[in-house]
C-alpha positions as CSV (number, residue, x, y, z in Angstrom):
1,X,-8.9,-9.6,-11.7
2,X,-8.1,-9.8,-8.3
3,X,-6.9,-7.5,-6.2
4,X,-4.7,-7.7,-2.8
5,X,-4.7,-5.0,-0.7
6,X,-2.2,-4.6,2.4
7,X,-2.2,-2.6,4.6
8,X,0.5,-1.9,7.4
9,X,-0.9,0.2,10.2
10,X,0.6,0.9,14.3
11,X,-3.0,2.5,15.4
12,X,-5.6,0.9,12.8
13,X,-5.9,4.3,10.9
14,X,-4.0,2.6,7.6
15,X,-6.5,0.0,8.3
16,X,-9.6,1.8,8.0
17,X,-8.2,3.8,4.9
18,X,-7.5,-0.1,3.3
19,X,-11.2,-1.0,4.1
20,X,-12.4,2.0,2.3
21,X,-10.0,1.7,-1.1
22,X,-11.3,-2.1,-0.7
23,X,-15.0,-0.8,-0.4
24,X,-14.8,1.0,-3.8
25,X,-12.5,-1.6,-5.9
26,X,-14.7,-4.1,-5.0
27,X,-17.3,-2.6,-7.0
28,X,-15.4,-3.9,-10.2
29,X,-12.9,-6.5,-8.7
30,X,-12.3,-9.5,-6.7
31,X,-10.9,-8.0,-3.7
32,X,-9.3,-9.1,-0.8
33,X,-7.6,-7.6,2.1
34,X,-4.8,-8.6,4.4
35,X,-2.2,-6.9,7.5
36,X,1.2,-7.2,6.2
37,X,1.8,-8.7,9.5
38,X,-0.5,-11.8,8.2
39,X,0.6,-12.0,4.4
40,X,3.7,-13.9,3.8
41,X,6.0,-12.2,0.6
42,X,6.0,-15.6,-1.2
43,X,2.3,-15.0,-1.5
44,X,2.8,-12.4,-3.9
45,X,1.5,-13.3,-7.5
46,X,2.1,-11.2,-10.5
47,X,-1.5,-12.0,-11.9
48,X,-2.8,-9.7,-8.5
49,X,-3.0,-6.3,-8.6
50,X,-1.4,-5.3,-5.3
51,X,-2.2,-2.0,-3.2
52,X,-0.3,-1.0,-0.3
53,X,-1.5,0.7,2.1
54,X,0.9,1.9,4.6
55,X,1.2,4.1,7.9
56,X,4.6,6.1,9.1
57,X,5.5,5.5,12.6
58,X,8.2,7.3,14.9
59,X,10.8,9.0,12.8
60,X,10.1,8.1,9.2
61,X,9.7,4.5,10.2
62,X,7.8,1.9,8.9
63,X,4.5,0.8,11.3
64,X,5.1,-2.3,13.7
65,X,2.6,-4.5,11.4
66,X,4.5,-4.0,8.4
67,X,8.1,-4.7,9.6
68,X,7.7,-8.8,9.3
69,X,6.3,-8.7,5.8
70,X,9.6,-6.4,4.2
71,X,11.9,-8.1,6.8
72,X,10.7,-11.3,4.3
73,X,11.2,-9.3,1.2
74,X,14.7,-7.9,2.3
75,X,15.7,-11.6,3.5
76,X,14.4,-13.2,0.6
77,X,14.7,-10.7,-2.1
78,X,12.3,-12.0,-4.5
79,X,11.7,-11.3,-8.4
80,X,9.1,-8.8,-8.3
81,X,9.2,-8.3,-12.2
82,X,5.7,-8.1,-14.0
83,X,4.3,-7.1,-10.2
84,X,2.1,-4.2,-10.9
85,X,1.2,-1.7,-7.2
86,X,-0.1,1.1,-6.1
87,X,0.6,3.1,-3.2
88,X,-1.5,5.8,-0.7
89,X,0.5,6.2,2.1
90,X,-0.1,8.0,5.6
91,X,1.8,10.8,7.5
92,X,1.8,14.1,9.3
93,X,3.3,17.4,7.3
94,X,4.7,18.0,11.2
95,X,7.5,15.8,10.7
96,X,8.6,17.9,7.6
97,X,11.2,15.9,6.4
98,X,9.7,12.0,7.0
99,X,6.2,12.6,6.0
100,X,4.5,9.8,4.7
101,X,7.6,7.6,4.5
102,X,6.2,4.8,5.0
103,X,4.6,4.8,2.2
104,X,7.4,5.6,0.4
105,X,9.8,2.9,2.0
106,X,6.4,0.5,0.5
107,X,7.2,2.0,-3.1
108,X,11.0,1.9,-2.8
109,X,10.9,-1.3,-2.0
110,X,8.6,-2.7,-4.0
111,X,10.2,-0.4,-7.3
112,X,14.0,-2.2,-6.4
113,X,12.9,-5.7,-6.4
114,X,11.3,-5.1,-9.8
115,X,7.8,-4.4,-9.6
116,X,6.0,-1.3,-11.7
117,X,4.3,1.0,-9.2
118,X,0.9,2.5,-10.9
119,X,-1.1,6.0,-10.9
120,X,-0.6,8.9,-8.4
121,X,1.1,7.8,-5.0
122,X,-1.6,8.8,-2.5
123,X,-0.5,10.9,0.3
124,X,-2.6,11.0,3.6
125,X,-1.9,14.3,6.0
126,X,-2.8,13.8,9.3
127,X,-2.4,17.5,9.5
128,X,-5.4,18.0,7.3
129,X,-9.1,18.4,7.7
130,X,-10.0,15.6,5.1
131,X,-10.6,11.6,7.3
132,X,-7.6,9.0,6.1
133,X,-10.8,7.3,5.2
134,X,-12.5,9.3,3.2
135,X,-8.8,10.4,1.1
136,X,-8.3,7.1,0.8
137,X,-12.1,6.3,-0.8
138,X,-11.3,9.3,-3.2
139,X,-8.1,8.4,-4.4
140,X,-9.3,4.6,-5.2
141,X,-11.5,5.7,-7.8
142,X,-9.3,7.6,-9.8
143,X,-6.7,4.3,-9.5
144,X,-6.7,2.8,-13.4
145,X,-6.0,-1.1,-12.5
146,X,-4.5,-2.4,-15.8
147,X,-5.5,-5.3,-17.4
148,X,-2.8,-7.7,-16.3
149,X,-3.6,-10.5,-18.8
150,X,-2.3,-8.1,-21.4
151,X,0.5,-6.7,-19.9
């Protein structure tokens, strides 16, 4: 099964956390890897497996990179039903009340167009001692991808 992995990111550290769930996925699946900025929201297929991977910028914003992609799902609201995702998301506990909302907005989103969001939403603290990258590499292996030719 293939999966798609994008990532929005404003300083490449959402980046390097993607490259890292891709590293272990790959393992077992078809992988590939795209900046929201460069994946268009009518490329979304319900056969892929879809993992966002998304930064928060300024005040519980979404990243620069990852505006253009949900400006296209908010324009063209598509029919996300049968969309399976998952989520790890980045942040800083300093901004108490918008950590990690951008991953969140990513799930939100994804959840109200209909698609099924999957496992544990991974939460990145900047704030922490533990590298983005190697949360990121962590939380991928506990991520159960169902089988989405019997789903």
């Amino acid at each position: 099964m293939r999966v798609v992995i994008l990532f929005g990111t404003e300083m490449g550290t959402a980046e390097r956390a993607a490259d890292a769930i891709a590293d272990v996925l790959a393992t077992t699946h078809d992988v590939a890897i795209y900046d929201m900025a460069d994946f268009d929201a009518d490329d979304l297929e319900r056969d892929d497996f879809h993992v966002l991977v998304c930064s928060t910028y300024g005040s519980g914003d979404l990243p620069t990179t990852a505006e253009p992609f949900f400006d296209q799902l908010d324009d063209r609201l598509p029919d996300l039903t049968g969309l399976r995702f998952a989520v790890f998301g980045l942040g800083d506990t300093v901004y108490d009340t918008t950590f990690n909302r951008g991953g969140e907005i990513c799930a939100e989103k994804f959840a109200a167009l209909g698609a099924a969001q999957v496992g544990e939403h991974g939460r990145h603290d900047a704030s922490g001692t533990v590298r983005p990258q190697d949360q990121a590499r962590e939380w991928a292996t506990r991520l159960a991808i169902p089988d989405l030719a019997k789903a």
